[in-house]
C-alpha positions, 0 to 999 in steps of 0.5 A: 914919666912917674905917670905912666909908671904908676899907670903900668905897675896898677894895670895888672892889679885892675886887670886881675880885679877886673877878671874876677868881676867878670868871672863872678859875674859869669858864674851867677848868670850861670848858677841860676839858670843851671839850677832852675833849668835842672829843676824844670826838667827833671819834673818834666821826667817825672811827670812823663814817669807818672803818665806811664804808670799811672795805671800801676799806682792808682788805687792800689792803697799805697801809703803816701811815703811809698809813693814819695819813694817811689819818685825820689828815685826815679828822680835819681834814675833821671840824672844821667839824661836831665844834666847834659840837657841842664848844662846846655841849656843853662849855658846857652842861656847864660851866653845869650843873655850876656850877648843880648844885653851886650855885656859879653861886648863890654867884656870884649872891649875890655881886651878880654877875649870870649875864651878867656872868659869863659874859663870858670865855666869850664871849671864849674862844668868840670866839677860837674863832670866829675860830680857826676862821674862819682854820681853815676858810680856810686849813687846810681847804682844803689838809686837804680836798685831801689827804684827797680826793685820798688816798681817792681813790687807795687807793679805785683800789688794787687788793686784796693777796689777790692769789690768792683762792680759787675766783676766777680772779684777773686782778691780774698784766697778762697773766696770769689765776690761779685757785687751788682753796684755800689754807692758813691761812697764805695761802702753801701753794697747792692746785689752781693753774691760771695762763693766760698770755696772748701779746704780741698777745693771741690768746689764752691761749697758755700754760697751767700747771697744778699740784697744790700750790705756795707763794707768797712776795715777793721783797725791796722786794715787786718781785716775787711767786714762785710755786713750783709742784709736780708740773704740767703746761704746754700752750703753743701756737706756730706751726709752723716751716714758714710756709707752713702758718700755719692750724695750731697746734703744741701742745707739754706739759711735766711738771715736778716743781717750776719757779718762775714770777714776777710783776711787782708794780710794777702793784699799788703805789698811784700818787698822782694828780696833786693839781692835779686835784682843785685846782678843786673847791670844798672845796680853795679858800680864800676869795680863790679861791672869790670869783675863781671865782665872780666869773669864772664870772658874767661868763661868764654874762653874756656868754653870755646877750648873745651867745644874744640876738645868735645867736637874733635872725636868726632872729627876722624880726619883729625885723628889719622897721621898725616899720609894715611889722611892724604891717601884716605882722600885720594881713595875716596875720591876714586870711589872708596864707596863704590867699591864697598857693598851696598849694605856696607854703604848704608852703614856708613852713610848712616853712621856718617850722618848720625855723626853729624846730628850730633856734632850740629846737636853739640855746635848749636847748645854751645853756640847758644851759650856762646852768643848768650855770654857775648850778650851779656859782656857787650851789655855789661861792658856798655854800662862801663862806658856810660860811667864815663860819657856821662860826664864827657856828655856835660863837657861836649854839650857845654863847649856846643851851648856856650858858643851858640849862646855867645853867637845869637844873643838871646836870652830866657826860654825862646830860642835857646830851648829851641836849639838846645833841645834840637841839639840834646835830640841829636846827642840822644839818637846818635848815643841809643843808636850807637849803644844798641849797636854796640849790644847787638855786636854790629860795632866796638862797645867802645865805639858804639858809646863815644860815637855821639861824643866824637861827633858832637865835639869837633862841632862843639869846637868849630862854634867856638871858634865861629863864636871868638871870630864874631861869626855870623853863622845864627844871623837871619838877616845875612841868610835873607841878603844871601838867598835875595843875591841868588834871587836877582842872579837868576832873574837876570840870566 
């Protein structure tokens, strides 16, 4: 008796030393997939961000650092579509593996049920979704600023093959080069030919032309040196004598060798002012995102009191009492117009259809503005909800992987990519598809940004439960039976 008292006042103690066994075992076959997994796919981002323009950053002479830049922010910009993929992955991973190597078995058998267990993963992912809510409120919008404005800088920047072949070149103000070939190296020129354009732009006042010259920066790249070899310059100018100014004088020069620079100061990139790019929606947080929406509304509001107050002059019904409008129509209907003469009909028919001009003149400027402004809301009014699905994504996909990896036991980047990345498709259509309807005003900007949320959860929900009965819903041998049962059914009819 004194046994089994001893026995019964240490099972809570071991059981409680044995959840925490297990939860800091759960966390660590999560943590490092997690990290991993995030690392792998944001490269995958960047290097897709890379590949696409790639055109826009080679050979424009960007420092090292801007480029850096450049791709730490865009790395920022990709956090809200690499976590919830991350999150699913690395659970699907973390589940599978432990149903592979029959521990989450073990852990069964231990009398602890599959949701019990994975209680500190559902902490870890909460702490996520509210890492990234703060994240996408805070750090984004400023990351989004940067990036954009950046982009949108060295997008304008022009090439640093300053001298193409075969092109005539207009990277200098004032002067357009053409250059026949060049060596390797990109410094020995061949066939040069350099139009230098006057003060008043009449035309190419100067022209020099040289057989081979090579081509240098001077320090700090203020300027570009050309030293030209064995030419020719021709150079306009008026006559002395201003009397006869209807003619030119053409003047020539032969050199052996002469030096030409060029101003470089036109080919640095300049940055755009940033408070520019301040209005658009990604650069706001969510307090200003509310003040914008809220503003714009009551514009809205106001402008459609002030449309009805503009249109009704022109409505005379509007205008006239009550029984004289009714007897108007009455007369009207008996032919008010007949009885009028026909020049009387003209000017009232025309007076009549200029009246209508105007107010469809007025309607369609308004109605304009109108649609503009309703645009703008539902897009702004979108960015406001994405502060929140984001971190409602990493939620919805976790309760999705950890199932899915409890139910077909399989680890490392086999079949869990497989089916993570099919589930994350699904999520990305269903939420483009329901954010551009929201915008286009075809559903509830609400709606239109929780619909793959609302989907994806009661699936989330029904593995789970699938995964705490053991179902086999992922068994391939089961499906195989089933269809074989089928088979010998119909064979037998």
């Amino acid at each position: 008796m004194k046994i089994n008292a001893q026995a019964a006042a240490l099972y809570p103690v071991v059981q409680i030393a044995l959840m925490k066994k297990i939860h800091l075992l759960l966390l660590k076959s999560f943590i490092r997939p997690f990290v991993s997994t995030l690392f792998i796919v944001m490269f995958v981002l960047l290097m897709l961000f890379l590949f696409k323009y790639i055109d826009d950053l080679i050979g424009k002479g960007f420092a090292w650092y801007t480029i850096l830049e450049l791709m730490l922010y865009n790395s920022a910009t990709n956090v809200a579509m690499a976590l919830p993929l991350s999150v699913l992955l690395s659970t699907i991973m973390t589940y599978g593996s432990l149903g592979e190597n029959y521990e989450l078995v073990a852990i069964k058998a231990a009398g602890i049920s599959l949701r019990r267990a994975m209680y500190p993963m559902i902490v870890v992912v909460t702490i996520l979704s509210i890492s990234a809510f703060f994240f996408s409120d805070y750090m984004l919008p400023v990351a989004n600023l940067k990036y954009f404005s950046l982009l949108y800088d060295a997008r304008k920047q022009k090439s640093a093959d300053l001298l193409p072949q075969m092109v005539f070149s207009n990277s200098f103000t004032g002067y357009t080069i053409r250059v026949k070939s060049k060596d390797p190296d990109g410094q020995r020129l061949y066939g040069i030919m350099i139009y230098q354009k006057s003060p008043d732009n009449n035309g190419n006042n100067t022209v020099t032309i040289a057989r081979e010259g090579t081509m240098f920066r001077t320090m700090g790249d203020k300027y570009l040196v050309l030293k030209l070899k064995d030419g020719v310059r021709y150079e306009e100018s008026a006559p002395d004598n201003a009397t006869y100014n209807f003619r030119q004088r053409l003047s020539r020069f032969r050199f052996k060798e002469t030096e030409q620079k060029f101003s470089l100061d036109g080919l640095k990139m300049n940055r755009t002012n940033e408070n520019e790019f301040r209005t658009a929606s990604q650069m706001m947080n969510l307090k200003q995102l509310r003040s914008y929406v809220d503003s714009v509304q009551h514009q809205v509001d106001g402008s459609i009191v002030q449309n009805y107050k503009l249109i009704t002059p022109y409505l005379k019904f509007f205008n006239m009492p009550a029984k004289p409008a009714v007897k108007y129509i009455q007369a009207d209907k008996a032919g008010v117009l007949k009885s009028m003469k026909l020049s009387d009909q003209v000017v009232a028919l025309s007076s009549a259809a200029s009246e209508i001009r105007s107010v469809k003149d007025i309607l369609k400027n308004r109605t304009d503005r109108y649609n503009d402004d309703t645009l703008n809301i539902r897009r702004y009014a979108s960015e406001v909800q994405k502060k929140f699905t984001l971190s409602a994504a990493c939620l919805a996909l976790f309760l999705i992987g950890a199932p899915l990896g409890a139910i077909i036991r399989k680890g490392g980047l086999g079949l869990p990519v497989v089916i993570s990345v099919i589930f994350f498709l699904i999520y990305y259509i269903i939420s483009t598809i329901g954010e551009k309807s929201a915008r286009a005003g075809s559903i509830s900007v609400v709606f239109g940004m929780w619909v793959a949320i609302i989907i994806l959860t009661p699936i989330g929900l029904f593995l789970s439960y699938k995964a705490a009965t053991d179902s086999a819903i992922f068994d391939v041998e089961l499906y195989k039976r089933f269809f074989n049962k089928l088979i010998k059914r119909k064979a037998t009819n």
